[in-house]
C-alpha positions in Angstrom: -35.6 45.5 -26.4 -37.0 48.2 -24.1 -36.7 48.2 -20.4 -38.8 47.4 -18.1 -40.7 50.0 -15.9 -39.0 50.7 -12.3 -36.4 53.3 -11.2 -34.7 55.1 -13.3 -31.7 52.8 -14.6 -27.9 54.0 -13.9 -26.1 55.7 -16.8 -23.6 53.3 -16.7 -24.9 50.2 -19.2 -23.7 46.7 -18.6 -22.9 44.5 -20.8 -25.0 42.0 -22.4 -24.5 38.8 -23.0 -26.3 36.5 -25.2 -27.7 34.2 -22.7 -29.5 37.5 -21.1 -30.6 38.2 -24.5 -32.4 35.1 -24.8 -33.9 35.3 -21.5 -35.6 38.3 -22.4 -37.1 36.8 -25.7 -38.8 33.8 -23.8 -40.1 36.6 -21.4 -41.7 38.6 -23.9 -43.6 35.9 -25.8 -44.9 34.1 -22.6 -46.6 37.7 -22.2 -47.8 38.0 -25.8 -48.6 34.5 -25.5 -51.4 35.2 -22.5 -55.0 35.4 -23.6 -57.6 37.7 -20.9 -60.5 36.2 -20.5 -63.9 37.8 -19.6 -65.3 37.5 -16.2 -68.1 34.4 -16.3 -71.6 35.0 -16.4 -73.4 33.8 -13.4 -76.4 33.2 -15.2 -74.9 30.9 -17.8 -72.9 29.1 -15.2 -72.1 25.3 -16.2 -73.7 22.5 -14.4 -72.2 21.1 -11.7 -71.6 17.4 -11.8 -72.6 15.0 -8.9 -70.4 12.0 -8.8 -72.1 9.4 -6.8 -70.4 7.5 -4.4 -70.0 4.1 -5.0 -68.3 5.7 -8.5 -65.9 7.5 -6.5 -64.6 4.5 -4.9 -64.6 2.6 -7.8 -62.7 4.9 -9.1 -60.3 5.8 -5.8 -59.9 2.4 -5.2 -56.7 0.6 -6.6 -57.1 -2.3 -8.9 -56.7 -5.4 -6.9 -53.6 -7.8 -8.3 -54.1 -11.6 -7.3 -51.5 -12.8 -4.8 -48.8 -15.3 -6.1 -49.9 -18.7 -5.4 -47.4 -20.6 -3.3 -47.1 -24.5 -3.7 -46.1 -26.5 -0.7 -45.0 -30.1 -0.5 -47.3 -32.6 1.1 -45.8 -33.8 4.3 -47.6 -36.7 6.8 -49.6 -34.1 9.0 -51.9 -33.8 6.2 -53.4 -36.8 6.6 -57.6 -36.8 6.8 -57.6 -38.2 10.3 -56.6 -36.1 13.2 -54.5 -38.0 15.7 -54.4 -37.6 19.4 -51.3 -37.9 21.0 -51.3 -38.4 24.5 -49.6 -36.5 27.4 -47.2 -38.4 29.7 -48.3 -38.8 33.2 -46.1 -36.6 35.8 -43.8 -38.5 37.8 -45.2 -38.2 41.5 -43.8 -35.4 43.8 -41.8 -36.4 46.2 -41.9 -34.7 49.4 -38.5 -33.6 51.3 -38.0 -33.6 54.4 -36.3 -30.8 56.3 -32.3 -31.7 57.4 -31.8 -31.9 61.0 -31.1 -28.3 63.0 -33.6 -26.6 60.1 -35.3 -24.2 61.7 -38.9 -25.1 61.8 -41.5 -22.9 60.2 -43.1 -21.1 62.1 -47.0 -20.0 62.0 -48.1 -16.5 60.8 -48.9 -14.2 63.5 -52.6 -12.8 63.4 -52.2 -9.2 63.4 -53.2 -7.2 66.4 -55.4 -4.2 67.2 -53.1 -1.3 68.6 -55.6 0.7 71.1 -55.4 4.5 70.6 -52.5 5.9 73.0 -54.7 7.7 75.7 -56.9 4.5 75.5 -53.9 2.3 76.1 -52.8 5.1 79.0 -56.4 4.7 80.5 -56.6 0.6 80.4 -53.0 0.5 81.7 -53.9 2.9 84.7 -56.9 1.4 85.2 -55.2 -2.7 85.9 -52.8 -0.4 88.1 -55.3 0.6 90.2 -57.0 -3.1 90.1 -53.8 -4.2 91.1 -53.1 -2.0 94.0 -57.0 -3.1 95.4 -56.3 -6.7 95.0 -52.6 -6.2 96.8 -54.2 -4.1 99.7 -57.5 -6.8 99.7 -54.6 -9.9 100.3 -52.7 -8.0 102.6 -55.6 -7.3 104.9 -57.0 -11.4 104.5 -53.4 -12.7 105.3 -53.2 -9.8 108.4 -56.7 -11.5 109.4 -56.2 -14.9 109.5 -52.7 -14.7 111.0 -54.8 -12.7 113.8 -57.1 -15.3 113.8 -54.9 -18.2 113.9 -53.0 -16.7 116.7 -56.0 -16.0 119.0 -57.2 -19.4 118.1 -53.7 -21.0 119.7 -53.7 -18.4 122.2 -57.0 -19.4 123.3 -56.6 -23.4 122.9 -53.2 -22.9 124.9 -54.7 -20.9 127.6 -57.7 -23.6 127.5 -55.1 -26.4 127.6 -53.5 -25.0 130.4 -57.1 -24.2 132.7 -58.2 -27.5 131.5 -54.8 -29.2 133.1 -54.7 -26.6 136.1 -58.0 -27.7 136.8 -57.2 -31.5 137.0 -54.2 -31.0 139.0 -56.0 -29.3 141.6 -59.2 -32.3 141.3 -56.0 -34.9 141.9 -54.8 -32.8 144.8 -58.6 -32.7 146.4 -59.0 -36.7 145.8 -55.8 -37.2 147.5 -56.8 -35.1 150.2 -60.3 -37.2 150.6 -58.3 -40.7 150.5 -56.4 -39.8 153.2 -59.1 -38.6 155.7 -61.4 -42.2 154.8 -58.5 -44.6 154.2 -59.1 -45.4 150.9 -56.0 -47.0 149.5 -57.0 -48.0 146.2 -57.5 -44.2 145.2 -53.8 -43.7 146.9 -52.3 -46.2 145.3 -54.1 -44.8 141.7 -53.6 -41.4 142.4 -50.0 -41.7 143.5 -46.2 -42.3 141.4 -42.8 -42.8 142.8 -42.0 -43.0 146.5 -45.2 -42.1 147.4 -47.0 -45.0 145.5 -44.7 -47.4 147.1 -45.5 -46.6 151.1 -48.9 -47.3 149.9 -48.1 -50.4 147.8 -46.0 -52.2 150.8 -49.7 -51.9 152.6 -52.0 -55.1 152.7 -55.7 -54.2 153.2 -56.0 -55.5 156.9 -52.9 -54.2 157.9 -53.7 -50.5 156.4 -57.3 -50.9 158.0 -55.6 -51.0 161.4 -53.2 -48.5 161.2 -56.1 -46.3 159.6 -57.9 -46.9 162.2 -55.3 -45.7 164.9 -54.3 -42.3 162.5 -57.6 -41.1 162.5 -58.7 -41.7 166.4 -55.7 -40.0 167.5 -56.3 -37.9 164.5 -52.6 -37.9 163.0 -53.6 -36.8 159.4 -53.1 -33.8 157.3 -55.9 -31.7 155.7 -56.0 -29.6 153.1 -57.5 -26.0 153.7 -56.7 -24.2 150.5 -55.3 -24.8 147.1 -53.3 -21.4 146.3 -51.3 -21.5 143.4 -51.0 -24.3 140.9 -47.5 -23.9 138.1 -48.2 -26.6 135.1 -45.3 -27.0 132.7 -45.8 -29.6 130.1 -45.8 -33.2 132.1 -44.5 -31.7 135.7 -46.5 -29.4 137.9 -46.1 -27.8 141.3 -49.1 -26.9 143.8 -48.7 -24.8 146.4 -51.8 -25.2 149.0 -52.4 -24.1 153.1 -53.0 -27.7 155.4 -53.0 -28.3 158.7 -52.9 -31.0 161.3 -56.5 -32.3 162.0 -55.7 -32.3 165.6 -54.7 -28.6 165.7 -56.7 -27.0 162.7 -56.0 -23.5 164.1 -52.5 -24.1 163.1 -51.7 -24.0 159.4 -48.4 -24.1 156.9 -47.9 -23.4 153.5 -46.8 -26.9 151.8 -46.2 -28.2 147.9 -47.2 -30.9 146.1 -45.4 -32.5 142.9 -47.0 -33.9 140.5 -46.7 -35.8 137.1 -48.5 -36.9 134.3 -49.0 -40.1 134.0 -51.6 -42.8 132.3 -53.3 -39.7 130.8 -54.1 -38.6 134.4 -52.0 -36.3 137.2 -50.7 -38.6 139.8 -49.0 -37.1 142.6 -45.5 -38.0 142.9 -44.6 -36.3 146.1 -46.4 -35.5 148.8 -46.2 -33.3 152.0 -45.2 -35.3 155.3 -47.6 -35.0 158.1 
């Protein structure tokens, strides 16, 4: 057997053994063995053949096997009338109450709008300010009708006490007329005290007399002036200028006391002629 073409083959030859021996036989006729062919004509090419579809999946598709038939054994639910079987009714709910000390529940709060901080800033300053006008606005009514109320008394005291200066001095000038034209019922309604009772002891003829011989010898007091007149609460004092109506260029300073009494001064104490 010759060698095959490549590099030059060592000097040195191996060995062969029989199964390499055989090898190279097979080799050899395999090659003798393969037939060239000529290159095809393109002319004479052979027809192509067009396999339809339904061919090609008649023959890609797998014969079908039937399926094994199972038997089953007849049982009651294949009876030829359906049967309705009815659902039990729920038992009713029943309701729990809460045990005692459970905290209640309590309603969902509605969620709130949250204003924008420097809108927040502005409303808060803004009821601020309100405030302080509504503070300063009270302060000022209650200042004003405190003002008010007080001139009010000031002015109903001061009134008051006119008004009762006034009468005192009208008692004083009545007293003053009784005297000078004997009229003892104004005396004895004008007067309290001692001075009511040196009227009182009087009948009328007896006082007419005596009346009679004061004012011919002309024995009575008069009153010129009434100067100062001090009222406190029930008691008041008069200070007035009299004289003797005998020696009118004489005069004196005298007081009166007086009371009130029966919703009217009376004079309690009178100046001795």
């Amino acid at each position: 057997m010759p060698n095959p073409s490549g590099p030059d083959q060592p000097d040195d030859e191996v060995d062969e053994t029989p199964a390499d021996v055989a090898a190279d036989t097979d080799r050899t006729a395999s090659e003798a063995a393969t037939e060239v062919l000529p290159p095809p004509d393109p002319e004479h090419e052979p027809a192509t053949e067009v396999i339809s579809q339904a061919q090609a999946h008649t023959e890609q598709a797998p014969v079908s096997q039937p399926a094994e038939r199972r038997y089953t054994a007849p049982s009651g639910f294949d009876a030829g009338s359906t049967q309705k079987i009815d659902t039990p009714t729920d038992p009713a709910t029943e309701v729990f109450s809460p045990p005692p000390g459970a905290v209640p529940p309590q309603k969902p709060v509605a969620p709130q709008m949250i204003p924008p901080r420097g809108e927040g800033s502005k409303m808060l300053a803004n009821r601020r300010s309100w405030g302080w006008v509504i503070a300063v606005v009270l302060v000022i009514a209650a200042l004003a009708a405190i003002a008010i109320l007080g001139t009010v008394l000031l002015t109903r005291g001061s009134e008051s006490k006119v008004s009762q200066e006034e009468k005192v001095r009208s008692t004083i000038q009545n007293f003053d007329i009784a005297i000078q034209n004997g009229d003892l019922a104004t005396l004895r309604s004008i007067t309290c005290g001692a001075t009511r009772d040196s009227y009182v002891k009087y009948n009328d003829h007896s006082w007419a007399e005596t009346h009679a011989r004061v004012a011919a010898a002309k024995q009575y007091p008069v009153v010129a002036s009434i100067d100062e007149v001090v009222v406190n609460g029930d008691h008041a004092e008069a200070n007035v200028t009299s004289f003797m109506a005998f020696a009118p260029q004489t005069r004196s300073t005298r007081s009166f006391d007086l009371q009130f009494r029966d919703d009217q001064w009376k004079i309690c104490q009178a100046p001795q002629s």
